[in-house]
LUMMARDREN-151008 format. One record per residue: residue number from 1; residue in one letter; x, z, y negated of N, C-alpha, C in turn. Coordinates in nm, 3 decimals, always signed. Each point is the difference from the previous one (the first is absolute). Last residue first. Example, Ala and Ser with C-alpha at 12.3 -4.5 7.8 and 13.67 -1.06 7.14 Angstrom:
2
    n  res      n.X      n.Z      n.Y     ca.X     ca.Z     ca.Y      c.X      c.Z      c.Y
    2    S   +1.285   +0.708   +0.225   +0.082   +0.006   -0.119   -0.077   +0.073   -0.109
    1    A   +0.029   -0.007   +0.572   -0.089   +0.000   -0.119   +0.090   +0.000   -0.120
This chain:
87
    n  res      n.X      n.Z      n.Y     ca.X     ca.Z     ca.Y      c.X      c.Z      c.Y
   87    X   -2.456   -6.363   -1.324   -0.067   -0.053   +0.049   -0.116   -0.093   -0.022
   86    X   +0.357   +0.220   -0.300   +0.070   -0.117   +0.104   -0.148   -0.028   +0.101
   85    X   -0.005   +0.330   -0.325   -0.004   -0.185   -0.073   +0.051   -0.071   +0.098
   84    X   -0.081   +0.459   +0.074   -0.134   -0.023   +0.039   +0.024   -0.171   -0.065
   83    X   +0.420   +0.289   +0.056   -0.092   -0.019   +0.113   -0.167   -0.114   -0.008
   82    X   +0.274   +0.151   -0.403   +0.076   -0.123   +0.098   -0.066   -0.045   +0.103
   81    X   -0.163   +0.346   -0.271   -0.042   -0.085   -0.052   +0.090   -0.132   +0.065
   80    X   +0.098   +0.442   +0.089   -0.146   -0.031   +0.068   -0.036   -0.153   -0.027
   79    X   +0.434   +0.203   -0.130   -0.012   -0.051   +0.119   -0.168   -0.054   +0.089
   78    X   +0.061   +0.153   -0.479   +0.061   -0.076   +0.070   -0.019   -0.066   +0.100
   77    X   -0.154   +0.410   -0.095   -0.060   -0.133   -0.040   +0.025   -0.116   +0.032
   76    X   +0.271   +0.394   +0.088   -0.091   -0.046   +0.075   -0.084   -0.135   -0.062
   75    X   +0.298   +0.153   -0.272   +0.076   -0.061   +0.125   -0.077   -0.051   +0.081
   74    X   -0.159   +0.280   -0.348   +0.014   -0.151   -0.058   +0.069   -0.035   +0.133
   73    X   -0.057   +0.465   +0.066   -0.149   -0.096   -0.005   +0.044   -0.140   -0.048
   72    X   +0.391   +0.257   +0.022   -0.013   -0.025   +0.130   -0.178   -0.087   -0.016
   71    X   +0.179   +0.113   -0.405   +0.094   -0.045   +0.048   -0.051   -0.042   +0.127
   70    X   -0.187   +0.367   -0.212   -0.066   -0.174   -0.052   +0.078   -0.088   +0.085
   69    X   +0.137   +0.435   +0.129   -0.122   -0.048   +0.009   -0.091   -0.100   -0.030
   68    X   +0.404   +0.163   -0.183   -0.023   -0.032   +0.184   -0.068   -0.021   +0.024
   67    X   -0.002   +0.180   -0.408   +0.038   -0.190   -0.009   +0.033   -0.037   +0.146
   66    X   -0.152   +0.448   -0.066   -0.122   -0.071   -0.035   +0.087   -0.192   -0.009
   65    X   +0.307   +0.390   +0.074   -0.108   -0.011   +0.108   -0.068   -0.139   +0.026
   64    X   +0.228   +0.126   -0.451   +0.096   -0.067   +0.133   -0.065   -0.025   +0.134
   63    X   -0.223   +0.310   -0.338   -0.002   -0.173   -0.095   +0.097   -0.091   +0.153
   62    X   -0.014   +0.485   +0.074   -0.115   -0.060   -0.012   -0.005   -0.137   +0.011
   61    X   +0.418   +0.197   -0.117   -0.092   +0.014   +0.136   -0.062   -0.089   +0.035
   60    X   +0.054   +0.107   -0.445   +0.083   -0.082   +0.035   +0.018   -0.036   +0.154
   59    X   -0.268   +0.344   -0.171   -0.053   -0.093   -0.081   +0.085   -0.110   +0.083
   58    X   +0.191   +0.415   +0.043   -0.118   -0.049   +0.117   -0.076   -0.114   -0.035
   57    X   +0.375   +0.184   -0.285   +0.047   -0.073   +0.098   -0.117   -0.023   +0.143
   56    X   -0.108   +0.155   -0.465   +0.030   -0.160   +0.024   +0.074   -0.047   +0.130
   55    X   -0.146   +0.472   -0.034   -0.160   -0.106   +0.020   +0.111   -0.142   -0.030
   54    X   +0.297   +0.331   -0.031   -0.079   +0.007   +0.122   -0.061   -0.085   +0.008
   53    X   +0.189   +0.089   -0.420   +0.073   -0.083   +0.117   -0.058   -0.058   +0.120
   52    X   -0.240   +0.271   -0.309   -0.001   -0.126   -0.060   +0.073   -0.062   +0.130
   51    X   +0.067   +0.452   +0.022   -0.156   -0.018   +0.054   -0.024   -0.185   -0.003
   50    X   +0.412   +0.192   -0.220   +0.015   +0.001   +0.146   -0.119   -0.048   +0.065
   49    X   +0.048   -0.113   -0.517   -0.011   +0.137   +0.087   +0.007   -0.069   +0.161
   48    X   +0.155   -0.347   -0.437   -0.082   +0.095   +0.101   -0.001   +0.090   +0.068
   47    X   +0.268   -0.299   -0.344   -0.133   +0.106   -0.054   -0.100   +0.010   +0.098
   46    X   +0.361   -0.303   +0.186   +0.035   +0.008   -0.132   -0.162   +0.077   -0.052
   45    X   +0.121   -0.236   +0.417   -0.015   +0.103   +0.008   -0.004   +0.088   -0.127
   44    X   +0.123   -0.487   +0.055   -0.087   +0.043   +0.119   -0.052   +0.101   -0.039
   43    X   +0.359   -0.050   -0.255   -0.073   -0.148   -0.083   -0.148   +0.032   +0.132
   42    X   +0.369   +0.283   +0.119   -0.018   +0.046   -0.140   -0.163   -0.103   -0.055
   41    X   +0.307   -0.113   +0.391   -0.098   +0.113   +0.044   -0.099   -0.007   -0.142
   40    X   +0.324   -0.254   -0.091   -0.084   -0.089   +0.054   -0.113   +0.122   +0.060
   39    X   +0.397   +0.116   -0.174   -0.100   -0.059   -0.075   -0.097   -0.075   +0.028
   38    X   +0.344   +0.226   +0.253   -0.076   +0.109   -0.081   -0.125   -0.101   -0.060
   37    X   +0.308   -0.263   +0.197   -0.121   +0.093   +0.121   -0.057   +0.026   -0.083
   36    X   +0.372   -0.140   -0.229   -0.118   -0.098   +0.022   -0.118   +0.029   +0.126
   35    X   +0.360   +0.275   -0.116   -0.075   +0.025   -0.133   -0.115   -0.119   +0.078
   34    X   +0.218   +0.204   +0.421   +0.032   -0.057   -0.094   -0.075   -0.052   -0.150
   33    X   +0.069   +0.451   +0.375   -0.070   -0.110   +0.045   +0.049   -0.074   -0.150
   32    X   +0.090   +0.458   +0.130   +0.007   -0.091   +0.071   -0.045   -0.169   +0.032
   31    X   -0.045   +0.477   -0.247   -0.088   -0.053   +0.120   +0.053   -0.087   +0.094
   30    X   +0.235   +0.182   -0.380   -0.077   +0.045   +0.037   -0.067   +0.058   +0.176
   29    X   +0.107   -0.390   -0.353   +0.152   +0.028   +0.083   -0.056   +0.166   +0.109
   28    X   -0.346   -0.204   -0.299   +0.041   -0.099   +0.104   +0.176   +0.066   +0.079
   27    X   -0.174   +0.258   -0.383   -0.091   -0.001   +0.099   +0.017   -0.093   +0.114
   26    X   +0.345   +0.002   -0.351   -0.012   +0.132   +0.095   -0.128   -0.012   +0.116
   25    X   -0.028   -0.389   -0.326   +0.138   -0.015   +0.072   +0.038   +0.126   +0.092
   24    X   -0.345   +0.002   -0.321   -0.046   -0.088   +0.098   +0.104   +0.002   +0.106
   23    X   -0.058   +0.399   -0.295   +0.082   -0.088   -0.032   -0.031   -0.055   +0.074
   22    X   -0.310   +0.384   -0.117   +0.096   -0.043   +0.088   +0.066   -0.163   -0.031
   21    X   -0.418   +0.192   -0.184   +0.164   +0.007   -0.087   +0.101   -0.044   +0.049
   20    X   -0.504   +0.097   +0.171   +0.022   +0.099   -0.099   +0.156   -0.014   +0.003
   19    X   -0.156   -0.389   +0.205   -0.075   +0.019   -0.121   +0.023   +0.126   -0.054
   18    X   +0.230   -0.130   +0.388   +0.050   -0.034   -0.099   -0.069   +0.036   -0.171
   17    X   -0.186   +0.261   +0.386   +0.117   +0.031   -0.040   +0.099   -0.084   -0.100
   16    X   -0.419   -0.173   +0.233   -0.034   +0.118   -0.120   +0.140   +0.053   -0.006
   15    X   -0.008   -0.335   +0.302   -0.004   -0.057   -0.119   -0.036   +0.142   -0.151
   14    X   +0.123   +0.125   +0.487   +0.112   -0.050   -0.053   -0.046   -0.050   -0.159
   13    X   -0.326   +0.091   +0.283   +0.025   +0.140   -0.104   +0.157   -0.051   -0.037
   12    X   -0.270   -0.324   +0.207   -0.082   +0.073   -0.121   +0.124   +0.144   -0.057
   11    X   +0.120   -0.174   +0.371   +0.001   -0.117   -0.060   -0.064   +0.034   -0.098
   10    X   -0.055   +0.280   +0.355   +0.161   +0.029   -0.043   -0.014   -0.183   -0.085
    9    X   -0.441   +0.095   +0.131   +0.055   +0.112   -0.060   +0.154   -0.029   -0.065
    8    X   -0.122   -0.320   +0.317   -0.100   -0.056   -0.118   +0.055   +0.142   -0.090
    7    X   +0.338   -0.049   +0.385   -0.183   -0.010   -0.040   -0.013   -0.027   -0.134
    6    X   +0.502   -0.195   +0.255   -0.137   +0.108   -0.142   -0.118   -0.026   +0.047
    5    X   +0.276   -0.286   +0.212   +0.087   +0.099   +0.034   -0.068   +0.132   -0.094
    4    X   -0.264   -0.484   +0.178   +0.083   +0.078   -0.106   +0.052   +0.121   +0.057
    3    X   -0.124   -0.460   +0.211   -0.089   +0.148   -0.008   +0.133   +0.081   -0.090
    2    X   -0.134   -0.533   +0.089   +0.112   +0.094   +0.021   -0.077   +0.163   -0.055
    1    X   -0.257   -0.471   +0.197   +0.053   +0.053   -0.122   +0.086   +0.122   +0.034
């Protein structure tokens, strides 16, 4: 996955600046980045504190780890269950 050019902070506080008024179109010209970014950050990140950011982006971690892990145990199985039907 592509690693963003924003923390979790500079993405929250871009979205609190449209919310106190800022014009969508200044905040994205701004920053740099395009309305259909903004909004998609926005629809992700949309009424959370920095702290919130944090834990979903370790949550999200986490959750990615843990499907490595199923991933590689179902493989093995697998392969166990080949080994022991062929003899």
């Amino acid at each position: 996955m592509r690693k963003s050019r924003f923390t979790e902070a500079q993405i929250i506080g871009m979205i609190k600046e449209q919310e106190a008024g800022m014009p969508t179109a200044e905040v994205c010209r701004r920053h740099g980045l395009s309305p259909a970014t903004f909004y998609k950050m926005k629809s992700k990140y949309g009424g959370m504190e920095v702290s919130e950011a944090v834990r979903l982006k370790a949550v999200e971690d986490e959750n990615a780890k843990l499907k490595r892990l199923l991933a590689d145990t179902m493989l093995d199985n697998v392969v166990l269950k080949d080994l022991l039907g062929k003899n």
